[in-house]
Backbone as CSV, one residue per row, in Angstrom:
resi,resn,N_x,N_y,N_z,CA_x,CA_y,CA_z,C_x,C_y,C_z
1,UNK,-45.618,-28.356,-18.972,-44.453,-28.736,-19.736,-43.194,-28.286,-19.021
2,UNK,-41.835,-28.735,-18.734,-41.003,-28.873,-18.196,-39.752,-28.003,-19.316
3,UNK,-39.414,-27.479,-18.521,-38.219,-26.933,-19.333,-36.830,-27.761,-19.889
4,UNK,-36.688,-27.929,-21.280,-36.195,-28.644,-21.445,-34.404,-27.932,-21.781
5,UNK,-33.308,-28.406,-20.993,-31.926,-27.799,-21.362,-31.267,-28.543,-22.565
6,UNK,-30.604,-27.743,-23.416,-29.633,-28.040,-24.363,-28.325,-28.222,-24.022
7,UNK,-27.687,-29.055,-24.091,-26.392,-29.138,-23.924,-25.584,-28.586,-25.407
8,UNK,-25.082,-27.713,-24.997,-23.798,-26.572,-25.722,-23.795,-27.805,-26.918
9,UNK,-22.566,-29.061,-26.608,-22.550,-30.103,-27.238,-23.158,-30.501,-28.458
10,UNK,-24.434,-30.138,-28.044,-25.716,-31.124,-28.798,-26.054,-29.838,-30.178
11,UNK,-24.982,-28.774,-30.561,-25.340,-28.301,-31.285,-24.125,-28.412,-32.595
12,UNK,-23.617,-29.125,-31.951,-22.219,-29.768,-33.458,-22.529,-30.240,-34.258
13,UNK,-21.814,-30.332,-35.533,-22.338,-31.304,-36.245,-20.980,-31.727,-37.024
14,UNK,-21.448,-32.862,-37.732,-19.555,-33.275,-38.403,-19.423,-32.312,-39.066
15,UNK,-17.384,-31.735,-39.435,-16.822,-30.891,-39.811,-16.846,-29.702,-39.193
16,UNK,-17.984,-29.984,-37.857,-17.350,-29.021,-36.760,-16.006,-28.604,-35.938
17,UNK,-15.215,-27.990,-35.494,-13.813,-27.705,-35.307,-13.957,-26.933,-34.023
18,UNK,-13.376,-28.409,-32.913,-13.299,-27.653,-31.675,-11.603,-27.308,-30.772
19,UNK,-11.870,-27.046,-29.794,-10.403,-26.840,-29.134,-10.745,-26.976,-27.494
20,UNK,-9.900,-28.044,-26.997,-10.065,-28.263,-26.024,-9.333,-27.111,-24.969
21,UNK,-9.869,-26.594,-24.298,-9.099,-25.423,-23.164,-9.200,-25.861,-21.741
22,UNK,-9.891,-26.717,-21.284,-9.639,-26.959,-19.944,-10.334,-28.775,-19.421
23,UNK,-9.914,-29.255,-18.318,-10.186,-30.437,-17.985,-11.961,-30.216,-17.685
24,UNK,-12.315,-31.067,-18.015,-14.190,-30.795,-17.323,-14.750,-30.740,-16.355
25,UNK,-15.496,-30.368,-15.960,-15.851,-29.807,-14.613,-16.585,-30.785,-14.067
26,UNK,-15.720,-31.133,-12.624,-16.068,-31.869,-11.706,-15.245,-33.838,-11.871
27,UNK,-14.370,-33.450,-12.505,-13.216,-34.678,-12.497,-12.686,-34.833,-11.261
28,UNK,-12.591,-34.017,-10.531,-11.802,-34.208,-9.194,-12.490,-34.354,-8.132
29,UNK,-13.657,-34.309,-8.306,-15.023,-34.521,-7.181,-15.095,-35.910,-6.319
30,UNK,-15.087,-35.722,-4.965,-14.844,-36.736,-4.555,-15.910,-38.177,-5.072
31,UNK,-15.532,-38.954,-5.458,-16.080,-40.341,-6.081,-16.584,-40.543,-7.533
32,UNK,-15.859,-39.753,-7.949,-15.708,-39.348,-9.769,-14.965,-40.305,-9.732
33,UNK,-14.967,-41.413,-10.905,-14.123,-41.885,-11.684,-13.630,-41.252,-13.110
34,UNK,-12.217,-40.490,-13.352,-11.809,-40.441,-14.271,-10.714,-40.995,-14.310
35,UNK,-10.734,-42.119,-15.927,-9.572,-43.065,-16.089,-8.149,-41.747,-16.440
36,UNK,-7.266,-42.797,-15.750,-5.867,-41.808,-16.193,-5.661,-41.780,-17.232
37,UNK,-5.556,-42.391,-18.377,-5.606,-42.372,-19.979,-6.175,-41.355,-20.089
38,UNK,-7.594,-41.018,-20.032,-8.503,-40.328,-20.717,-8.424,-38.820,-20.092
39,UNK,-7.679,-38.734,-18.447,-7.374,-37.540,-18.137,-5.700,-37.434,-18.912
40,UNK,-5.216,-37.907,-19.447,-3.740,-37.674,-20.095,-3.816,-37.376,-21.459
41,UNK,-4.916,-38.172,-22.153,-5.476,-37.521,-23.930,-6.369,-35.860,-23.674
42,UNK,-7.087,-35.431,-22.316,-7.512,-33.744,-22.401,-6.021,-33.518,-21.975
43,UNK,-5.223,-33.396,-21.541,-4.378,-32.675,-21.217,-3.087,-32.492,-22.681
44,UNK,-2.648,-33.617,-23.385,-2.567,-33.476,-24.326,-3.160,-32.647,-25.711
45,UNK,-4.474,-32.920,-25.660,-4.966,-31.922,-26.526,-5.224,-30.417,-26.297
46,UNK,-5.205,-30.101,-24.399,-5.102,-29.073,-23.987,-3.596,-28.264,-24.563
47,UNK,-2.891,-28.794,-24.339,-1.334,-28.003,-24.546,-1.261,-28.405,-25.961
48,UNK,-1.647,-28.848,-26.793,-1.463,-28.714,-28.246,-2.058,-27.773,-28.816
49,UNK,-3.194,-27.436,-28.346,-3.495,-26.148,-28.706,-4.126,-26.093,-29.577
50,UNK,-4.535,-26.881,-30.726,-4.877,-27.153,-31.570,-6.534,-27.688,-31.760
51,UNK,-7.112,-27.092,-32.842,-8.123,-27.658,-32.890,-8.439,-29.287,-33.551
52,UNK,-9.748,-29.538,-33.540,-9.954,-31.082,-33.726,-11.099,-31.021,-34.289
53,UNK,-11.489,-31.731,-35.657,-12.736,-31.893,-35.688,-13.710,-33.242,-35.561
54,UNK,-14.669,-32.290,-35.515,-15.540,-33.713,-35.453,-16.288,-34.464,-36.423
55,UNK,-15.442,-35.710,-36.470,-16.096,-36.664,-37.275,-17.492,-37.797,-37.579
56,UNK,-17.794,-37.883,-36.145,-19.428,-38.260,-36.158,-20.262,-37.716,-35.138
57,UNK,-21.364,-37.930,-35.517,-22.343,-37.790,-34.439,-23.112,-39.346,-34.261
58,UNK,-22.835,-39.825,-32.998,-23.684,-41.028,-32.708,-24.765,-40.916,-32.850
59,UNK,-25.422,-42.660,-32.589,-26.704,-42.619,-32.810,-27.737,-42.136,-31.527
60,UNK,-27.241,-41.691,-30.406,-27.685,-41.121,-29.668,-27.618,-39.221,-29.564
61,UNK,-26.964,-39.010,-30.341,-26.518,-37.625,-30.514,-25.043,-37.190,-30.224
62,UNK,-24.406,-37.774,-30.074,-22.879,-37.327,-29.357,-22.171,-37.430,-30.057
63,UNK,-21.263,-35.762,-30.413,-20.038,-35.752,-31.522,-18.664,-36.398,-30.764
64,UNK,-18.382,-37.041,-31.809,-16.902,-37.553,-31.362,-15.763,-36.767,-32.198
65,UNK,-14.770,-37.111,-31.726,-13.586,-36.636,-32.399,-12.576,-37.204,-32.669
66,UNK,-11.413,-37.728,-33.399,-10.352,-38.094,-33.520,-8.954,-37.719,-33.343
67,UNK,-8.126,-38.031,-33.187,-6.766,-37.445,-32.734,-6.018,-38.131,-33.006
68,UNK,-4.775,-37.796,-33.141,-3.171,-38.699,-33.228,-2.204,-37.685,-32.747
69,UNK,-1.122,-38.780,-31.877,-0.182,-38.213,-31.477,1.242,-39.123,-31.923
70,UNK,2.208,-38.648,-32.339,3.329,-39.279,-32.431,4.123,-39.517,-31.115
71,UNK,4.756,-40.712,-31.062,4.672,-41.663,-29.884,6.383,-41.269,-30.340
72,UNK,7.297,-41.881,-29.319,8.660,-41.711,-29.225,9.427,-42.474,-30.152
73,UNK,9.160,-43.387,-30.199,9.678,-44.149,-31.298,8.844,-43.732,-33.172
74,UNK,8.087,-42.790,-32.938,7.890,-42.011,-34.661,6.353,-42.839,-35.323
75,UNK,6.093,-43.854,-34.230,4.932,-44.406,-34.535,3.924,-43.496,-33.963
76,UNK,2.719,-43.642,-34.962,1.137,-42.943,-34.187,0.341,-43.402,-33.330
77,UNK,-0.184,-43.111,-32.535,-1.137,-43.165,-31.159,-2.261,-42.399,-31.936
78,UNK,-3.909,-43.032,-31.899,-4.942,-42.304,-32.428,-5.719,-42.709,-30.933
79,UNK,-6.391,-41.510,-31.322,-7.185,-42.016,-29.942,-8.583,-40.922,-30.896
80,UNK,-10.085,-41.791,-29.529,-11.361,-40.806,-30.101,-11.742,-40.323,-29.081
81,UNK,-12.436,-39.566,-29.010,-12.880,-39.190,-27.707,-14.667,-38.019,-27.774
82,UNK,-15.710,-39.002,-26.962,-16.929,-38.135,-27.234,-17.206,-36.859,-26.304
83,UNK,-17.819,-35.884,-27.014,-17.348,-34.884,-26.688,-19.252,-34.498,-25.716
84,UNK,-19.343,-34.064,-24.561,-20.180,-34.032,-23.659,-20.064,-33.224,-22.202
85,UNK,-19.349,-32.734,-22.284,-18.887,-31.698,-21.170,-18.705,-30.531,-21.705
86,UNK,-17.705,-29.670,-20.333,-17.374,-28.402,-20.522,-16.228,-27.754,-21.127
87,UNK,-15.273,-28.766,-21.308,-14.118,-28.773,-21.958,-13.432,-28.076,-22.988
88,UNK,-14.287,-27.660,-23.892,-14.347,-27.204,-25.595,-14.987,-25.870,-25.417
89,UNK,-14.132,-25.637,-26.488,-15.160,-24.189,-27.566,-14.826,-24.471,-28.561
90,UNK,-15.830,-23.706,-29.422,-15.785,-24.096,-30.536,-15.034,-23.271,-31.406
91,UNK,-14.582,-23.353,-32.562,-13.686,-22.523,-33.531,-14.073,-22.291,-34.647
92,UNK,-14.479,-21.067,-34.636,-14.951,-20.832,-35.795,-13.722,-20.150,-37.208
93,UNK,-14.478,-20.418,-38.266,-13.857,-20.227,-39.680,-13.421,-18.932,-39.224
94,UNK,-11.734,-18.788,-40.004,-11.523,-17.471,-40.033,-11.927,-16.836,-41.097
95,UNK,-11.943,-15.353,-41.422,-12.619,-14.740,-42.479,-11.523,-14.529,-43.571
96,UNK,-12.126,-14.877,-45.033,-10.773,-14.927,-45.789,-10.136,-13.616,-46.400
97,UNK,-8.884,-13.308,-46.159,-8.604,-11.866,-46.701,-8.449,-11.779,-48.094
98,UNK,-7.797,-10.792,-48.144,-7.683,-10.503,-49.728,-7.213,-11.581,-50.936
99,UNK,-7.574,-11.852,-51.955,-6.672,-12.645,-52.762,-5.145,-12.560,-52.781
C-alpha cells in the first residue's frame, strides 16, 4: 500500500475562514502559467488582510471562496477563487470574553 498525502486544503469545510498571506509556491517557475487577473485577486486579498470564507466544496473536493472588491467608480467586482495551494491559513474562532 502506498502512502497516501493529504493536502492541508482537503481539510475545510464550508464556513471555514481563511486568510490569504502569500502568492503560491512556484508561480514564477519557469513555464508556469499564471493568468495576471488571478495573480492581481491573491495580491489583493493578500494586502486586505482579511479573512474569507468558504462557501463550497466541489464535487471533486475543492473549497472555494468568494470575494468583492469595490471598483472606482463605487460599483462591486466579485470574484471566486478555488482554494488548492500554499497560499492560506486558516483562522480560527476567537475565544469569547466576558459578557
Amino acid at each position: 500500500m502506498g502512502l497516501q498525502v493529504v493536502e492541508p486544503w482537503a481539510g475545510l469545510a464550508v464556513g471555514d475562514r481563511v486568510r490569504f498571506v502569500r502568492m503560491p509556491s512556484g508561480v514564477d517557475a519557469p513555464g508556469y502559467t499564471f493568468p495576471l487577473c488571478t495573480r492581481r485577486l491573491y495580491e489583493k486579498l493578500i494586502a486586505r488582510g482579511r479573512s474569507v470564507r468558504v462557501y463550497e466544496i466541489d464535487k471533486h473536493g475543492y473549497p472555494w471562496i468568494a470575494c468583492k472588491f469595490r471598483r472606482w467608480n463605487g460599483r462591486w467586482h466579485y470574484h471566486s477563487l478555488m482554494i488548492y495551494d500554499d497560499s492560506w491559513v486558516q483562522v480560527r474562532r476567537r475565544a469569547e470574553g466576558p459578557p
